[in-house]
DRENVEX-513107 format. One record per residue: x, y, z of N, C-alpha, C, CB in turn; residue in one letter. Coordinates in steps of 0.05 Angstrom, whole numbers, plus 32768, in hexadecimal, padded with zeros to 4 digits. Glycine has a CB too. Example, Ala and Ser with C-alpha at 12.3 -4.5 7.8 and 13.67 -1.06 7.14 Angstrom:
DRENVEX-513107
81087F8E809C80F67FA6809C81087FBE809C80E27FA780B5A;81017FD3808E81117FEB808F81028001809D811A7FF48072S;
END
This chain:
DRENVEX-513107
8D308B278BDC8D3D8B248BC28D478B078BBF8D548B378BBFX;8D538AF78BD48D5E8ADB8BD48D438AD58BD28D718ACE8BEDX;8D298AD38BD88D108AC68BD88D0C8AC38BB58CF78ADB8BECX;8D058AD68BB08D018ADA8B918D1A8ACA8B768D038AFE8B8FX;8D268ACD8B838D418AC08B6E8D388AA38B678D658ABE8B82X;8D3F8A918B7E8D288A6E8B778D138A6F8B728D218A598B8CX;8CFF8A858B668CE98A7E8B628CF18A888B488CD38A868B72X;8CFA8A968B408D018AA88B228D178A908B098D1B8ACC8B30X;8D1E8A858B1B8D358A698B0F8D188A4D8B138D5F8A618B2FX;8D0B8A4B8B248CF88A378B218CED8A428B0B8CE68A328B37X;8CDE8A508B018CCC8A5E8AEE8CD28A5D8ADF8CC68A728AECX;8CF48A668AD58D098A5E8ABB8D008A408AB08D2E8A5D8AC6X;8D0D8A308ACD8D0D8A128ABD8CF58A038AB88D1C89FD8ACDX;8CDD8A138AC68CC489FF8ABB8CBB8A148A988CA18A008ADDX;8CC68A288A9F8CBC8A368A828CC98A1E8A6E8CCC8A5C8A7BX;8CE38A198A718CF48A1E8A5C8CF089F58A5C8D188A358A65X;8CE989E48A728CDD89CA8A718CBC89D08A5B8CD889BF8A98X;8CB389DD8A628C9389E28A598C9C89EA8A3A8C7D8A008A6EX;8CB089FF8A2D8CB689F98A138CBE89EA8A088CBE8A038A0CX;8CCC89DA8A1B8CD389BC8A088CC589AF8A038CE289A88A0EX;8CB689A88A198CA989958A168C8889998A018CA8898C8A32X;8C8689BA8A008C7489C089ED8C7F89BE89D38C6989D989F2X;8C9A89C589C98CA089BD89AA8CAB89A689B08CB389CF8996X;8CB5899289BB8CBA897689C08CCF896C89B78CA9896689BAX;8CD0895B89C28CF8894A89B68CED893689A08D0F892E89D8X;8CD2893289A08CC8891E89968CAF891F89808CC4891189AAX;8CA6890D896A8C968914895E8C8888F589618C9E89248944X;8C6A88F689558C5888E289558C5588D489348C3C88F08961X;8C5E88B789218C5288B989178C3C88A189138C5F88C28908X;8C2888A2890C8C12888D89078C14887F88EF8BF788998906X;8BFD886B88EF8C06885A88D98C00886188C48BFF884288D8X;8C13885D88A68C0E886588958C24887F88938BF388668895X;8C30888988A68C3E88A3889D8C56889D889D8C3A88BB88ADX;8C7488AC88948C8D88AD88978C9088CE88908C9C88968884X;8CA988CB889D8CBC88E988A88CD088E888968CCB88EA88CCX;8CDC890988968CED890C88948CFA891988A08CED890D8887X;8D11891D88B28D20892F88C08D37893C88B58D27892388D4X;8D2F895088BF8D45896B88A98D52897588BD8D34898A8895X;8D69897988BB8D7C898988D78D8A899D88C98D98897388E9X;8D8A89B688CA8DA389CF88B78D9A89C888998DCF89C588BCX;8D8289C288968D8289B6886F8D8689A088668D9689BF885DX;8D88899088778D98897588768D8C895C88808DB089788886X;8D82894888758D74893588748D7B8929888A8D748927885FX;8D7F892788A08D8E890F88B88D8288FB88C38D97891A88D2X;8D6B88F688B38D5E88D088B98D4488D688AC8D5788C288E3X;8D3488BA88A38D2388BD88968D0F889D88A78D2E88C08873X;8CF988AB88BC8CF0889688C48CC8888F88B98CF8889A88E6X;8CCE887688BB8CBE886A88AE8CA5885B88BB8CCD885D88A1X;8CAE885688D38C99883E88E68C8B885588F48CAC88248901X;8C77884988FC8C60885E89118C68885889278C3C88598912X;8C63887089408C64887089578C7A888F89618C6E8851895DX;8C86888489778C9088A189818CAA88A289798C8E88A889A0X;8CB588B989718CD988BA89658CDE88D689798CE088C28936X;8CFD88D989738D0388E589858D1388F989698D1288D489A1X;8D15891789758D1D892D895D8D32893F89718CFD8944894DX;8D43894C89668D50896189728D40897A89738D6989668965X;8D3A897F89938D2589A0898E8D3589AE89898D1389AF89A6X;8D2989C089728D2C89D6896D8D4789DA894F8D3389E1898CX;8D4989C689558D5789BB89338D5189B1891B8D6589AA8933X;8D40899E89278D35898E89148D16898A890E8D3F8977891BX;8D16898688F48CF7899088E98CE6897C88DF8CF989A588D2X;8CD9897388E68CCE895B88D98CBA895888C78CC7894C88E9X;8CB8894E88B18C9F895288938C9A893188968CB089608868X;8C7F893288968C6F891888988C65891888858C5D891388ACX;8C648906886D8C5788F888598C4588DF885C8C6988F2884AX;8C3688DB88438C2988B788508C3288A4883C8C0088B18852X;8C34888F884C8C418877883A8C2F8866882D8C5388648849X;8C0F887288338C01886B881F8BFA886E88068BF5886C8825X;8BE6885787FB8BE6885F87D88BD5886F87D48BDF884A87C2X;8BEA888C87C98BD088A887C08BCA889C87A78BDD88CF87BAX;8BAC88B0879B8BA588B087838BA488CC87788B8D88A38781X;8BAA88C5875C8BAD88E187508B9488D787378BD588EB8742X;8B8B88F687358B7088FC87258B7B891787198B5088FF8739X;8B81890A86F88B87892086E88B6C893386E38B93891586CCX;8B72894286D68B5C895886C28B57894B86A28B6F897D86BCX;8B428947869B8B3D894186818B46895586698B22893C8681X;8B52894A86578B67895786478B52895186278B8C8943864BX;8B55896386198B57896585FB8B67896085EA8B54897685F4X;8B68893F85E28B83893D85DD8B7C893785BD8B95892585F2X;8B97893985A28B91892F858D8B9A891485888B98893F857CX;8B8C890285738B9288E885688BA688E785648B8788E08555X;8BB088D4854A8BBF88DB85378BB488E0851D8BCF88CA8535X;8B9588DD85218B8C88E485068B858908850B8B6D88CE84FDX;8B8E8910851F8B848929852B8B65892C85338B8B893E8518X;8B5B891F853B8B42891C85438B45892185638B368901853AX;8B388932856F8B39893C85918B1F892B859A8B3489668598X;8B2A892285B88B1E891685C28B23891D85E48B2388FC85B5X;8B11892285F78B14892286118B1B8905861C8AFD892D861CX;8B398907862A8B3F88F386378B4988FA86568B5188E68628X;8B4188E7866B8B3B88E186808B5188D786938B2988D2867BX;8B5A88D8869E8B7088C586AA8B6F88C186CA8B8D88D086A3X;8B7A88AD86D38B7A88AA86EE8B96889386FD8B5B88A086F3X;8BA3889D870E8BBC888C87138BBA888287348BDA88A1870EX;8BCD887187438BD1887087548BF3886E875B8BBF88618759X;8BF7887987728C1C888087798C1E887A87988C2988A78774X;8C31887987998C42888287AD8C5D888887AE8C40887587BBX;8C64888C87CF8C81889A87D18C91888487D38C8688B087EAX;8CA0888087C28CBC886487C08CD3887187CF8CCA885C8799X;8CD8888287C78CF4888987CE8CF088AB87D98D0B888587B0X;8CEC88A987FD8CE688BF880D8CFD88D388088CE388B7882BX;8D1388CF88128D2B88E088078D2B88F887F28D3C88CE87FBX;8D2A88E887D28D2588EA87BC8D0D88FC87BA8D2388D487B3X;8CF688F587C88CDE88FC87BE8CDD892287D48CC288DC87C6X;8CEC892387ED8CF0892E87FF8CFB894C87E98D03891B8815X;8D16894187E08D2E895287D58D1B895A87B38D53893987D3X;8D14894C87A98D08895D87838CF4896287908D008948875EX;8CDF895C87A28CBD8963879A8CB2896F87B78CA68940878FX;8CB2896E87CD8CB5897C87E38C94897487ED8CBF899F87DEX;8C8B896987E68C67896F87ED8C57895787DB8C5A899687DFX;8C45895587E68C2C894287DA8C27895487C58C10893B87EEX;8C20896F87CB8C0C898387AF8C1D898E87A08BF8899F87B7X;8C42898A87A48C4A898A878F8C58897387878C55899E878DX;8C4C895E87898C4F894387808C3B893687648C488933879BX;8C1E894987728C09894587648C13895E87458BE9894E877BX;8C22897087518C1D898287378C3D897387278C1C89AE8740X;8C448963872B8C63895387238C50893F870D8C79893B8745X;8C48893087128C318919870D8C21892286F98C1F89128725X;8C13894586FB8C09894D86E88C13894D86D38C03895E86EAX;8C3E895A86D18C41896086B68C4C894686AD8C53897986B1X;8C4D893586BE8C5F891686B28C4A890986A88C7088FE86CAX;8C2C890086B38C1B88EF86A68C0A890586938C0988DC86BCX;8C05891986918BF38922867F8C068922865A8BE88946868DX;8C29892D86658C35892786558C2B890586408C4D89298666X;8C3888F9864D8C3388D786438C1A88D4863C8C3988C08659X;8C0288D886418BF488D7863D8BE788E786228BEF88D78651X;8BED890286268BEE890886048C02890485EA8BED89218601X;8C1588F685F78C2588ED85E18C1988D685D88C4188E885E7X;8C0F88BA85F08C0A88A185E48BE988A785D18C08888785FFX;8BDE88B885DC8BC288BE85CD8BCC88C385AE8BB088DD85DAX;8BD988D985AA8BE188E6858F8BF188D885828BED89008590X;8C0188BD85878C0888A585838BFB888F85728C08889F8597X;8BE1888D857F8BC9887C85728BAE888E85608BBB886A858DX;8BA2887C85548B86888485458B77887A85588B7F88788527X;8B55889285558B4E889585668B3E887A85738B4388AB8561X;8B40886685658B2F884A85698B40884085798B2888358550X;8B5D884385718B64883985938B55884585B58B8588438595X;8B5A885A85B08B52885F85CC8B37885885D68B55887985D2X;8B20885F85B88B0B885C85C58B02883A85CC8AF7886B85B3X;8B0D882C85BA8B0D880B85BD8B1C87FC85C88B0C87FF85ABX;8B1687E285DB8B2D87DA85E28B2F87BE85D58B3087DB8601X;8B2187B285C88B25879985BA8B13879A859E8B1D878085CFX;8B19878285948B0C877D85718AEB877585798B1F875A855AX;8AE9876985968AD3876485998AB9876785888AD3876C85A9X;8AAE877E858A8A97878D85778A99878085528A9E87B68579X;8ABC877885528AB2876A85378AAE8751852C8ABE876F8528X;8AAE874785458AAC872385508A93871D85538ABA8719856FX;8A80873485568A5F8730855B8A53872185418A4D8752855FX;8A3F870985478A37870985398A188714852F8A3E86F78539X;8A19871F851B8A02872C851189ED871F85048A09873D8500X;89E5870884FF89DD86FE84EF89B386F984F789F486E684EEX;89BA86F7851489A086F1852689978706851F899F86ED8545X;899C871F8518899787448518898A874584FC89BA875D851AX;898A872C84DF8985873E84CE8971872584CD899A874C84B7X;896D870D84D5895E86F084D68941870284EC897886CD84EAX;89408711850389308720850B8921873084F8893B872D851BX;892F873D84E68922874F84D38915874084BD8936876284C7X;8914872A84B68907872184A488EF871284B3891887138493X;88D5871B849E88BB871A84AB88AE86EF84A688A487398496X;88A086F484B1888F86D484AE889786C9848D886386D884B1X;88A486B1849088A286AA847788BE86AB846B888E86BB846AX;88C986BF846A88E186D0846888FD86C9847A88D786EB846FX;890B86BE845D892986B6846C893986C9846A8939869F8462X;895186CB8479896586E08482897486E4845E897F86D084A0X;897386CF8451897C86D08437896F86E4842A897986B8842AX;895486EB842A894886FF84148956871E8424891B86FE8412X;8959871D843B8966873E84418986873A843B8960874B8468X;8991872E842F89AE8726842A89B68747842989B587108408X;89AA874F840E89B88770840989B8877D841989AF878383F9X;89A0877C842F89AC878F844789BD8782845D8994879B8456X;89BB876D845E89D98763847C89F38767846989DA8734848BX;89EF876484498A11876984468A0E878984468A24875A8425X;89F9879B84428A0887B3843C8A0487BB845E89FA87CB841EX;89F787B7846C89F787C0848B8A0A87BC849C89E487B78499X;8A1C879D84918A35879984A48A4B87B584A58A47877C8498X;8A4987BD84BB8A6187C784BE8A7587BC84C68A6087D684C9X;8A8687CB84B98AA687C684B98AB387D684CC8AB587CD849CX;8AC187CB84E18ACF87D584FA8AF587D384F08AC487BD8519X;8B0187E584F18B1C87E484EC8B1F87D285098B2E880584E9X;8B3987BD850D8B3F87B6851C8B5587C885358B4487A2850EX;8B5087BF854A8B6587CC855A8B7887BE856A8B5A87DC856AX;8B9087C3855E8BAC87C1856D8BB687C685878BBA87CF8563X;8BB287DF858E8BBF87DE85AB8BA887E285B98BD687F485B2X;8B8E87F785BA8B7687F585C98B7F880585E78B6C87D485CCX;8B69881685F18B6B881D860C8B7A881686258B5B881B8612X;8B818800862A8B8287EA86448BA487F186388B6E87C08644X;8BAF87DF86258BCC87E4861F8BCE880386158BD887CF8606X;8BC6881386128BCE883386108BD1883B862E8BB388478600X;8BC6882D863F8BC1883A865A8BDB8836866A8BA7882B866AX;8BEA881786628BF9880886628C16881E86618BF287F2864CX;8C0F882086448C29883286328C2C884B86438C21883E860CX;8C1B8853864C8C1A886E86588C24886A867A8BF9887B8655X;8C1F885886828C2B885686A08C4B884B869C8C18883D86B6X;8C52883C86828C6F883586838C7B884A86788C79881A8675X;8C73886286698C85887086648C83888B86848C7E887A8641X;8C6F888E86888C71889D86A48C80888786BA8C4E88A586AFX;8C83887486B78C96886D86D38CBA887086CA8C8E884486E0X;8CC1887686BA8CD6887B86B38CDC889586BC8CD88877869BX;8CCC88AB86C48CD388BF86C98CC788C486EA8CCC88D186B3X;8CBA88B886F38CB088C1870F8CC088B187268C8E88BC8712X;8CCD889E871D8CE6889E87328CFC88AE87358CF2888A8730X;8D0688BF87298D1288D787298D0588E887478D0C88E6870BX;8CE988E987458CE088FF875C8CD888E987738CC289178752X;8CE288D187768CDA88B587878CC888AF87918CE588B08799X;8CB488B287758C9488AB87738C95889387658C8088C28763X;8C83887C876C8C80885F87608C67886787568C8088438775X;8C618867873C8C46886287368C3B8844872E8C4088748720X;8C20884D873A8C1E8828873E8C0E881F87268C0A881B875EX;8C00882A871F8BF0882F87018BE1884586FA8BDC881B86FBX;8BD9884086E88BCB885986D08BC0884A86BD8BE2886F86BDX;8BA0885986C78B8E885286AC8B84887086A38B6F883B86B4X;8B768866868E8B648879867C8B48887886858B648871865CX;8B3E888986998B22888386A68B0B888F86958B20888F86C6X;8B1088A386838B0088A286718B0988B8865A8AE688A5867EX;8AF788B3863F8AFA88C3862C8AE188C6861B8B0F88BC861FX;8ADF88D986168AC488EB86008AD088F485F08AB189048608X;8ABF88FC85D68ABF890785BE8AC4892885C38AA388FF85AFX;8ACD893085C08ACA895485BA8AB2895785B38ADD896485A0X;8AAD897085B38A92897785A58A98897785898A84899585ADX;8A9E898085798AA9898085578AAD896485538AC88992854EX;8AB8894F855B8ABC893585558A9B892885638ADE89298565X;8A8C892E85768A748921857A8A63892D855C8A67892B859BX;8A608941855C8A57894485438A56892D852D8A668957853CX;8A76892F85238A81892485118A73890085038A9F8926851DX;8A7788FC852E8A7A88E285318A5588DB85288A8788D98552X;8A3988ED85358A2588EC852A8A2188E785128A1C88FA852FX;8A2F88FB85008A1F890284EC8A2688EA84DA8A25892084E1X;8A4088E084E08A4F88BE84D78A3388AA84D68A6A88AD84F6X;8A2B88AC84FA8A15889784FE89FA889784EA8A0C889C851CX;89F488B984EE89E088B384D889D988B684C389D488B584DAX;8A0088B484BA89FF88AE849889F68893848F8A1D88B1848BX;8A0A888584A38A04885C84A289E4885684A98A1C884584C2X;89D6886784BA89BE885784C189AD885B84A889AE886084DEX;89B68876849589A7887D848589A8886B846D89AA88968480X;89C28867846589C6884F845989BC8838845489D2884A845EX;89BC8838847489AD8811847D89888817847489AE880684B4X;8979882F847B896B883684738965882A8453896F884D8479X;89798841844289718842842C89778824841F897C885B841EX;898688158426898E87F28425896F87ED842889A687E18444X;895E87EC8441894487E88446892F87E48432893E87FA8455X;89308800842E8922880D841689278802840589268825840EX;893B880083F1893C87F083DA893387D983D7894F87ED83D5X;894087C583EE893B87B283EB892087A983EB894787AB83F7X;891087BC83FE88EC87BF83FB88E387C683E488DF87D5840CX;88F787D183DD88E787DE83BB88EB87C483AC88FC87FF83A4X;890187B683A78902879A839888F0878A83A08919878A839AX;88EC878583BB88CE876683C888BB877683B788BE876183F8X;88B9879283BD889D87A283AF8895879A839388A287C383ADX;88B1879D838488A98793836488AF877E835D88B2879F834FX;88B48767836B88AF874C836A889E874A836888B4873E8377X;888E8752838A88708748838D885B8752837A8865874F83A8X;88678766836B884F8771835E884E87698342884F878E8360X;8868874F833788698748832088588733831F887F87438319X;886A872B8336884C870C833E883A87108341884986F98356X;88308725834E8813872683508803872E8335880D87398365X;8814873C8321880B874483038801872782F48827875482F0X;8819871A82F4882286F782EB880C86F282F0883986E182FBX;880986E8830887F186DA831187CD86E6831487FB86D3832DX;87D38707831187C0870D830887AF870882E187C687258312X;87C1870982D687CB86FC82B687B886E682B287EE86ED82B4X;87C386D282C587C486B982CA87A186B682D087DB86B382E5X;879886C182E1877A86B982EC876B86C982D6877186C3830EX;876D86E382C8875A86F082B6875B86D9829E8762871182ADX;877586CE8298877B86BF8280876786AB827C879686B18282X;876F869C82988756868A82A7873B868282AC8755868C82B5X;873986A182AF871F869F82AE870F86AF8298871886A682C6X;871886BE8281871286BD8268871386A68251871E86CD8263X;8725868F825D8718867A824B87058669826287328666823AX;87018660827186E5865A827E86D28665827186E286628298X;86CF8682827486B68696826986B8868F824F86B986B9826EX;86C58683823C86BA8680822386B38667822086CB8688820FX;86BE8655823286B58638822F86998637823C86CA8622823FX;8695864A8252867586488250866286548247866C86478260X;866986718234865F8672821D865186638210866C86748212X;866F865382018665864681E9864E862A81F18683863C81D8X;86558624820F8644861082198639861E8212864186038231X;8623863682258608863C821B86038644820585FC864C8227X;860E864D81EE8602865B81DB85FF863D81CA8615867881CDX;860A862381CD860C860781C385EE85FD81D2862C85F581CDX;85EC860081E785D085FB81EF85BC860E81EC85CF85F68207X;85C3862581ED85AE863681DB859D863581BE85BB864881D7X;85AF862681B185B5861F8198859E8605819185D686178196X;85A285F481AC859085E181B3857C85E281B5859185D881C1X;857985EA81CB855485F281C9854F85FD81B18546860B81E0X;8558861481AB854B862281948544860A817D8561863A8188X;855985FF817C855785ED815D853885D28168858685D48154X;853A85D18186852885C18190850B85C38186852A85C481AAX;850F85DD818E84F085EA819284E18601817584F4860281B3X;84F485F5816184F98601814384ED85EA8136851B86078139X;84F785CB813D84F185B4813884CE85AD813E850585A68147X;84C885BD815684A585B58163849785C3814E849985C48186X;849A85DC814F848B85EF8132849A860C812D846485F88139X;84A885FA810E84BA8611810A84A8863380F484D785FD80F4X;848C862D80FC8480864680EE84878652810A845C864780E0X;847986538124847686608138848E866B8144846A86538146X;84A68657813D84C28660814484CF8670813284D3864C8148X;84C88674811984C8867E810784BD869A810C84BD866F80F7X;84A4869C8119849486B2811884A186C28136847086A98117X;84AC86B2814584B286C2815D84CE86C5815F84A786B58176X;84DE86BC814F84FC86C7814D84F586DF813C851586B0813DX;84E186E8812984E28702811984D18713812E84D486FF80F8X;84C68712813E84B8871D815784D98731815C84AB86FE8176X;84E5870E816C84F9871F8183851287308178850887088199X;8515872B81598526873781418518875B8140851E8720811DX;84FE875A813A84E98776813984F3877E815084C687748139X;84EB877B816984E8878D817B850C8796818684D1877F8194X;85218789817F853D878E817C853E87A08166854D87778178X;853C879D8153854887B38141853387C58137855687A78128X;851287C6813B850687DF8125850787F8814184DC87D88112X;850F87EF815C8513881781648527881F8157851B88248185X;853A880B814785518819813C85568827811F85628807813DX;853C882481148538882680F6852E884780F6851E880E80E7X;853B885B80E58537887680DE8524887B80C48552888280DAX;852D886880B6851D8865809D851C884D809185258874808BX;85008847808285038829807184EF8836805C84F688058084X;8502882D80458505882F802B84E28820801C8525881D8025X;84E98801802784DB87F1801B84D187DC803484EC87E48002X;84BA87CD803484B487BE803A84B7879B802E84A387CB803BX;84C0879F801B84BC8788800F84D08769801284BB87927FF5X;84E68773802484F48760802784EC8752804A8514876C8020X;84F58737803E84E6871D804F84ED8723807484F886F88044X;84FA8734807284F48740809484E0874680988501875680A0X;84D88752808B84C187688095849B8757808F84C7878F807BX;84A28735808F8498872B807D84778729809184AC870F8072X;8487872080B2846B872380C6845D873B80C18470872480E6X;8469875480BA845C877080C9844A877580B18473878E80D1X;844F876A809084348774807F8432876480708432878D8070X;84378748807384238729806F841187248079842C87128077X;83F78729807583DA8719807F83E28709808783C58710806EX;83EA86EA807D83EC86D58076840286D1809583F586D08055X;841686DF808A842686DA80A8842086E280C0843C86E380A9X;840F86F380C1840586FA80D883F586E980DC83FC871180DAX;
END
């Protein structure tokens, strides 16, 4: 029985060495992490550097956080303008823990840090949206109305053709861009200074916030199409017209100047007319002059055989036409 007793008290103290030293006096932290130590509920040091610390076993509880920069990735939201126009917007932040204590005592956890963050930036973020019209968000500068267009309508005019004759279509094709005031980049701005007013309360630093992206709704993509190809139809029918005007230009001039050459060349054709029928005139009177019986006799030849297939009836013979066909003498 004395044998057993020191071995039963050895056994005690290595048990009760082997539980200490299995939950430990001490904790590990690495880089990048900080502690917090809680004793009875009660915050009793808050360490920060890596390596080995020492804890009260069996009292004290230790919650390790990281002192690195988390990122938070909202959910894309349906948010309205101010013109009430819905638009999917995007967001994305970066934080950390400023004030461990603070952040220890309101928020208790990273995942309910993340769901803290949810209702503070999605907040701000649909207020500054429904704040502005929708050209703010989708634009971030006047840029697009600084372009110059001019190379775009000097392309469209063909060989020959200055940028001046399509005038009606570059003034009616310019679009007109409303200018923008505050734009994406400063909305993004507005939205991280009004969320840092409230996330030091839970002793979160946010370090920024942007707008990583935004789309049209479906009902506003629509909208936004059918916009596009009202204007292209426009620019179209600008096209058209203006084709229809070169069309009846060209086709006045070409009337004009068709005018112009028949005009042209109907007095030619009578000036050489009258040349030949003036040299016609010539010979004849020439060869009237050599022997005017025979010319005589063969102009009533080529007179007969022109007009008697045309004769239905004749009355009389006796007039001086008919003078070759029943003259002896002339025959």
């Amino acid at each position: 029985m004395k044998m057993k007793k020191p071995l039963i008290i050895t056994a005690l103290i290595v048990g009760v060495v082997a539980l200490v030293i299995l939950i430990g006096p001490y904790y590990i932290l690495t880089e990048g992490e900080q502690a917090v130590i809680v004793e009875f509920g009660k915050i009793v040091r808050i360490d920060t550097e890596a390596g080995l610390h020492l804890k009260t076993p069996f009292v004290a509880s230790v919650s390790v956080y990281p002192k690195k920069i988390q990122s938070w990735d909202g959910s894309a939201q349906r948010l309205p303008t101010s013109e009430n126009q819905f638009i999917w917007v995007d967001t994305t932040a970066r934080w950390r823990i400023a004030d461990l204590k603070k952040f220890f005592e309101s928020v208790g956890s990273i995942g309910q840090a993340h769901s803290r963050l949810d209702d503070v930036i999605d907040s701000e973020v649909r207020k500054i949206i429904a704040r502005n019209p929708l050209r703010e968000a989708v634009r971030n500068s006047n840029v697009i109305s600084e372009i110059e267009r001019a190379n775009v309508v000097t392309g469209l005019a063909g060989e020959g053709e200055s940028a001046e004759s399509l005038s009606s279509i570059s003034t009616f094709a310019e679009i007109k861009f409303e200018p923008v005031s505050v734009g994406r980049d400063k909305q993004s701005v507005q939205m991280l200074e009004e969320a840092r007013r409230i996330t030091p309360d839970y002793g979160i630093e946010l370090i920024d916030l942007i707008i990583r992206q935004i789309k049209y709704s479906d009902d506003l993509t629509q909208s936004v199409y059918d916009r596009m190809i009202k204007e292209r139809n426009q620019i179209a029918q600008a096209f058209r017209s203006d084709g229809e005007g070169e069309r009846q230009k060209w086709l006045g001039q070409m009337e004009r100047e068709l005018q112009q050459i028949q005009s042209e060349a109907a007095r030619k054709a009578k000036e050489i007319m009258a040349k030949a029928d003036a040299e016609a005139l010539q010979i004849r009177n020439s060869a009237y002059n050599r022997d005017p019986a025979f010319a005589d006799y063969w102009m009533a030849m080529q007179e007969y055989r022109a007009l008697l297939p045309k004769f239905r009836k004749t009355l009389t013979t006796d007039a001086d036409f008919f003078k070759y066909l029943y003259n002896r003498r002339a025959r």
